[in-house]
C-alpha positions in Angstrom: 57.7 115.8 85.9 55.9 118.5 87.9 54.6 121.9 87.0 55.7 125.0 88.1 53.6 128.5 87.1 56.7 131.0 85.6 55.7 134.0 87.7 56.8 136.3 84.7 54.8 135.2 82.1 52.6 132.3 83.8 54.1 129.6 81.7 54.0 126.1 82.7 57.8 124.9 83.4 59.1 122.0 84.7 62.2 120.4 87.4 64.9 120.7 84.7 63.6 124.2 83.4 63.5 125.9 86.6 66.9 124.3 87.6 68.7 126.4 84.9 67.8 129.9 87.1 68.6 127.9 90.1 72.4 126.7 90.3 71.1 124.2 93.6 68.8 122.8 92.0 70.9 122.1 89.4 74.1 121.0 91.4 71.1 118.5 93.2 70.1 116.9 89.8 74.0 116.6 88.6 74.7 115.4 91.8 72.2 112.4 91.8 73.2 111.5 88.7 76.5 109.0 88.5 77.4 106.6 85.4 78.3 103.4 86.7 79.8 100.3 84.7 77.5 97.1 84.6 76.9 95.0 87.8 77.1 91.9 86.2 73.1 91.7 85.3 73.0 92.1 81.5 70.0 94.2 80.7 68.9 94.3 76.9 66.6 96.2 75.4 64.3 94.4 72.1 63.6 96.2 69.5 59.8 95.9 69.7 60.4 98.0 72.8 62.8 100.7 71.2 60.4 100.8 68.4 56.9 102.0 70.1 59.2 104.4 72.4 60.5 106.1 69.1 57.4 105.9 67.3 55.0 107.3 69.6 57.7 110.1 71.1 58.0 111.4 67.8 54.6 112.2 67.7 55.1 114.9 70.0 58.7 116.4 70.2 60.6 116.1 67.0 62.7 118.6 65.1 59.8 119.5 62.7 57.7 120.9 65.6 58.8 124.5 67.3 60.5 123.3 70.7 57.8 125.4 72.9 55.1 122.5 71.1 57.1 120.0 72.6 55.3 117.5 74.9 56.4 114.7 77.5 54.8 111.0 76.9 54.9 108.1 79.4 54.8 104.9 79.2 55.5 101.0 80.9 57.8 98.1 80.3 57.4 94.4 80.1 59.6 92.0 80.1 61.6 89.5 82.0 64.2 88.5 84.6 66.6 86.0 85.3 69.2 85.6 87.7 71.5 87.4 85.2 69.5 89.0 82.7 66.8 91.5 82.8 65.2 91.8 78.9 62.6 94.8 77.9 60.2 93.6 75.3 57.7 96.1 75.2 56.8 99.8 76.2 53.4 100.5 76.1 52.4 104.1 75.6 50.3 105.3 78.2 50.0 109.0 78.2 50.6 112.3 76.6 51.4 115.3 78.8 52.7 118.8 78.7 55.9 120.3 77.8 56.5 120.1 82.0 54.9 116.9 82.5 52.5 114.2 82.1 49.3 113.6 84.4 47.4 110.2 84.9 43.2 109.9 84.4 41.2 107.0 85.4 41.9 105.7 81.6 45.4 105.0 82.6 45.0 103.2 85.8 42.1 101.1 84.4 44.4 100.3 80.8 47.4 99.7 83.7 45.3 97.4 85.5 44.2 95.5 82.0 48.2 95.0 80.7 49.4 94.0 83.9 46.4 91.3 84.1 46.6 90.1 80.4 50.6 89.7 80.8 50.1 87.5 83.5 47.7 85.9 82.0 50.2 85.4 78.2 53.2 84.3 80.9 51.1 81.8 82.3 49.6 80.2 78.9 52.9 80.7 76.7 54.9 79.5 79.9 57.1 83.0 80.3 58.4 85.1 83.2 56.8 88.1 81.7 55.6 91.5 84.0 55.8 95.1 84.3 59.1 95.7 85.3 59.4 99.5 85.0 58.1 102.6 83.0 59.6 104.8 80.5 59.1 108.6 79.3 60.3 111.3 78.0 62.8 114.7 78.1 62.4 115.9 75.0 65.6 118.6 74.9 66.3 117.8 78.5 68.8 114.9 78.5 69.2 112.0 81.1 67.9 112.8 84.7 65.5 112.3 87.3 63.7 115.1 88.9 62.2 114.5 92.2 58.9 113.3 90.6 60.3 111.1 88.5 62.3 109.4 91.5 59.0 108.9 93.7 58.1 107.4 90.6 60.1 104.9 90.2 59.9 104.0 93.8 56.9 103.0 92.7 58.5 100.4 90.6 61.5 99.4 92.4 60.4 99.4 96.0 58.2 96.2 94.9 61.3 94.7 92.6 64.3 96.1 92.9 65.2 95.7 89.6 62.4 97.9 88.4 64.4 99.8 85.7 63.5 103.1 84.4 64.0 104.6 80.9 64.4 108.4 79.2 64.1 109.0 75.7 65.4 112.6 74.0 65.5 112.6 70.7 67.9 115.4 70.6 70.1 113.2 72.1 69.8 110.5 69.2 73.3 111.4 67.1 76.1 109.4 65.7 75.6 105.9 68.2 73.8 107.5 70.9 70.4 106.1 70.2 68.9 108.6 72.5 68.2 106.7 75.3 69.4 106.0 78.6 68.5 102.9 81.4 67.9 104.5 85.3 67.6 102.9 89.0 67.3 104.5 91.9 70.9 103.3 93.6 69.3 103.4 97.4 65.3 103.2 97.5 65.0 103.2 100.8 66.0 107.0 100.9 63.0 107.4 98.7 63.5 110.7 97.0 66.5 111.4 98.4 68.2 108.4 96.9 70.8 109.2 94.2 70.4 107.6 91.3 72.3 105.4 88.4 72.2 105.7 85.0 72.7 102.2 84.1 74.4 99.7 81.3 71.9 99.1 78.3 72.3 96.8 75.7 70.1 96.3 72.5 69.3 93.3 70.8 70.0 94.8 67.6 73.5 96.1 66.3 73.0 100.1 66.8 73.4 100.6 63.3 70.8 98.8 62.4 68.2 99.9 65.5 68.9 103.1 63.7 68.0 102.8 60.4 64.7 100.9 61.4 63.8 103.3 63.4 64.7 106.1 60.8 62.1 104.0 58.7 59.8 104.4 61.6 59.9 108.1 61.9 59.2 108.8 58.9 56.2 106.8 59.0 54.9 109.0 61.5 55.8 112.0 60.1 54.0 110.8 56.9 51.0 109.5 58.0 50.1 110.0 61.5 48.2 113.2 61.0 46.0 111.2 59.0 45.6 108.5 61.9 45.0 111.4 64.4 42.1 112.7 62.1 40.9 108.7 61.5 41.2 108.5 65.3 39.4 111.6 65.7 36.5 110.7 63.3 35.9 107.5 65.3 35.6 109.4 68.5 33.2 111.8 67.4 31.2 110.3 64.4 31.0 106.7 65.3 31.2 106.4 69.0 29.9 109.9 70.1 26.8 110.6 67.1 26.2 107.0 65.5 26.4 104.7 68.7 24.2 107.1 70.4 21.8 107.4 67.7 21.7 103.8 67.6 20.9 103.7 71.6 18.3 106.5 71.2 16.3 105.0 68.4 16.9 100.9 69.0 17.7 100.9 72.9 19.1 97.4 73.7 21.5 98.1 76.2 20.3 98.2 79.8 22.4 101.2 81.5 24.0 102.8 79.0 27.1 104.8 79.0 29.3 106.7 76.8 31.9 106.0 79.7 33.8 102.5 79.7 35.5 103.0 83.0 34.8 105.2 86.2 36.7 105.5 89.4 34.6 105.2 92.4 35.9 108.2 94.3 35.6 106.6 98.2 37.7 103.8 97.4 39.2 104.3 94.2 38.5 100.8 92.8 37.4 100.6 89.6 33.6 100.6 88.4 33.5 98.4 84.7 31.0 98.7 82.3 28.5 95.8 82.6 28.2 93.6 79.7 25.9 91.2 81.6 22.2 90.9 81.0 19.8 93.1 83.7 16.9 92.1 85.4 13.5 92.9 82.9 12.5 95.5 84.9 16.3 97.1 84.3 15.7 96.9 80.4 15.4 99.8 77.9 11.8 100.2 76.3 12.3 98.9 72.8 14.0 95.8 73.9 11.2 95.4 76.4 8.9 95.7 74.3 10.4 93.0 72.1 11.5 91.1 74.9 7.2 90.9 76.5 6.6 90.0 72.6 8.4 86.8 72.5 7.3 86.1 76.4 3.8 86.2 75.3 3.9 85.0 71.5 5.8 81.5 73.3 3.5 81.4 76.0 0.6 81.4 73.5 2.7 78.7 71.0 3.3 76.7 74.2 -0.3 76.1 75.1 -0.9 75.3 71.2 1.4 72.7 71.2 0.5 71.1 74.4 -3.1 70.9 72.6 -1.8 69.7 69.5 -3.4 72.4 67.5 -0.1 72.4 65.1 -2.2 73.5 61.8 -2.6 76.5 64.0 0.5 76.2 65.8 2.6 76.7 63.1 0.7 79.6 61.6 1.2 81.2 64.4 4.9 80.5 64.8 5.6 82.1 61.5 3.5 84.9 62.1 5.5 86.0 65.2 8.8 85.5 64.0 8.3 87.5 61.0 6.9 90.4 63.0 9.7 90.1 65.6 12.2 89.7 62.7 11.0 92.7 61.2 11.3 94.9 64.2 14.6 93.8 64.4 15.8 94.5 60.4 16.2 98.0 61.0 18.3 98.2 63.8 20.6 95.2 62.3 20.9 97.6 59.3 21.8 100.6 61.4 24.3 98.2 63.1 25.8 97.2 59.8 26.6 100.2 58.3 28.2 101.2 62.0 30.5 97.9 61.7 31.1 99.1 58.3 32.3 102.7 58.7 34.4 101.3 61.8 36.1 98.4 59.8 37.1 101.2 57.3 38.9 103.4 59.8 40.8 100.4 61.2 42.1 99.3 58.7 43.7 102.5 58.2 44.7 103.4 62.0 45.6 99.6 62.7 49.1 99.4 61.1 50.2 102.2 63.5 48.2 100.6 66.8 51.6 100.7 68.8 52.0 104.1 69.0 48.9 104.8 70.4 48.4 105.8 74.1 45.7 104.2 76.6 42.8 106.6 75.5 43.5 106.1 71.8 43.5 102.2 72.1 40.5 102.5 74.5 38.2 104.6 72.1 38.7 102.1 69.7 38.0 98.9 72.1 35.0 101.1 73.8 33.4 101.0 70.4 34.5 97.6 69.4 32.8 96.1 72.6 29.3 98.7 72.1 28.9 97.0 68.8 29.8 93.1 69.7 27.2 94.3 72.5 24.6 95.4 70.2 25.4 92.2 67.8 24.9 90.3 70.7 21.8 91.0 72.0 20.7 91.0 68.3 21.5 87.5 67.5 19.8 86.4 71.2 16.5 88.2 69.7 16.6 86.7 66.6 17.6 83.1 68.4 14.1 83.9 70.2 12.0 84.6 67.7 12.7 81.4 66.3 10.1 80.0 68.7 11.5 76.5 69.1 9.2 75.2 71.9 10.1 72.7 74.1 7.9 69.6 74.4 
């Protein structure tokens, strides 16, 4: 939702909260709103799907936090449709916002880009109908609506397919069958904003007795142990990715063009700029790994001319002589490396179990430093392939 400045005490509110000192505003949002029974499509929510909306919701508005530390989260749906059926299978957190509202970074729209090409990618391998078909998020103590904001946002989703479906999670709203939750289309998208709106049949594919009891199980997962994970996630950030990667780069620099940044959005066109993984020209290559680099160049180009003489006595004294040397220029770095791998493997294996409820720039941190170190390992093992010498006849 949108932000409004309070012009009493400066405080950020949103849509719903400035509706309650305007009786129009509020007689618009009831107004858009109307129940209606189901249209014959049978839409079913999974419980995968319920699951990473609960678990990464409670993170941020639940009854053990103060309401005024009470924040909005957003996310997407996959799933499928059929000519009678419309099935969510996943939400994917995306973002954390405000108490008024969430805003998007460059993170999301890359990570967007990524799901939407990887499920298309799954429903062409495993032979499914899977894509995003809407978004979810959150109104934590607000109830069912959508504000103006959230309707251009789902335009965004229906005009495309207009069975885009949108979801709204309250937890305050969770109580005796209600499973806090409601469905939402826009009933006339070519009004755009204007459109009223439906709040729409939604079935589960678990009785609700039991959706609720997992998902009490859930909850109480998070309210046990996600501090930790937010503290594990914070030590990878800072220690590993921020100090120890860099350090590694500043003493043993391998990578050409390196960046602490994994994606960029170039500001004329707003396409996205990745973060090369491809070898550079020599020229382009940090000093160290030049230095090795011109080693091997000239230590083959020396072997070569050996060999083509026949001088193997020599040949082969001179072969182990450079790859020792080269190995042992490279032990050091492959020992920094190691204990990097190491460090990381242990926080995994602690934030891992939890990996759905994390939003895009959680799950990016961790695959930014995931892909520096298969970079470094990389180029590590293509040195060490060098330095074996083996020269061609």
């Amino acid at each position: 939702m949108p932000k409004f400045k309070n012009k009493h005490n400066n405080k950020k509110t949103s849509y719903y909260e400035k509706s309650l000192e305007t009786p129009e505003l509020t007689q618009f949002l009831k107004g858009k709103e109307k129940k209606k029974k189901s249209n014959g499509i049978k839409l079913i929510l999974k419980w995968k799907a319920y699951k990473r909306i609960i678990g990464y919701s409670y993170r941020y508005a639940n009854n053990r936090l103060s309401e005024n530390k009470w924040r909005e989260v957003y996310g997407i749906l996959i799933g499928s449709i059929d000519d009678n059926k419309e099935i969510i299978k996943d939400a994917v957190p995306m973002v954390v916002g405000d108490r008024a509202g969430v805003q998007y970074e460059s993170k999301q729209y890359v990570d967007m880009a990524q799901i939407d090409a990887s499920t298309y990618e799954r429903a062409i391998r495993d032979k499914k109908k899977d894509f995003i078909i809407g978004w979810w998020h959150t109104h934590p103590g607000f109830g069912f609506f959508f504000s103006p904001i959230d309707c251009l946002t789902q335009l965004g989703y229906q005009i495309p397919n207009s069975r885009a479906i949108g979801l709204v999670f309250d937890h305050t709203k969770k109580k005796d069958k209600n499973l806090g939750i409601a469905a939402i289309q826009l009933r006339e998208p070519d009004k755009g904003i204007r459109s009223a709106y439906d709040i729409v049949e939604l079935d589960y594919e678990l009785k609700i007795e039991d959706m609720k009891e997992k998902n009490n199980n859930i909850i109480e997962k998070i309210k046990q142990n996600m501090e930790e994970i937010e503290k594990r996630l914070s030590y990878c950030k800072n220690i590993i990715g921020q100090k120890a990667i860099t350090k590694l780069q500043e003493r043993f620099a391998l990578i050409p063009d390196f960046d602490n940044d994994f994606a960029k959005i170039n500001e004329e066109d707003r396409s996205y700029i990745w973060d090369d993984l491809s070898e550079t020209k020599e020229a382009e290559l940090p000093e160290f790994r030049k230095e090795i680099e011109n080693q091997i160049k000239t230590n083959t180009e020396v072997l070569r001319k050996l060999k083509s003489k026949e001088e193997m006595e020599e040949f082969n004294e001179k072969k182990e002589k450079f790859k020792k040397k080269v190995l042992q220029q490279l032990e050091e770095p492959k020992k920094f490396l190691e204990t990097i791998l190491e460090d990381f493997k242990d926080q995994l294996k602690i934030v891992f179990p939890y990996y759905d409820y994390l939003d895009t720039s959680e799950r990016k941190l961790l695959e930014f430093i995931d892909q520096k170190i298969h970079q470094y390992h990389d180029i590590l093992d293509l040195l060490e392939s060098k330095a074996q010498f083996e020269i061609e006849n």
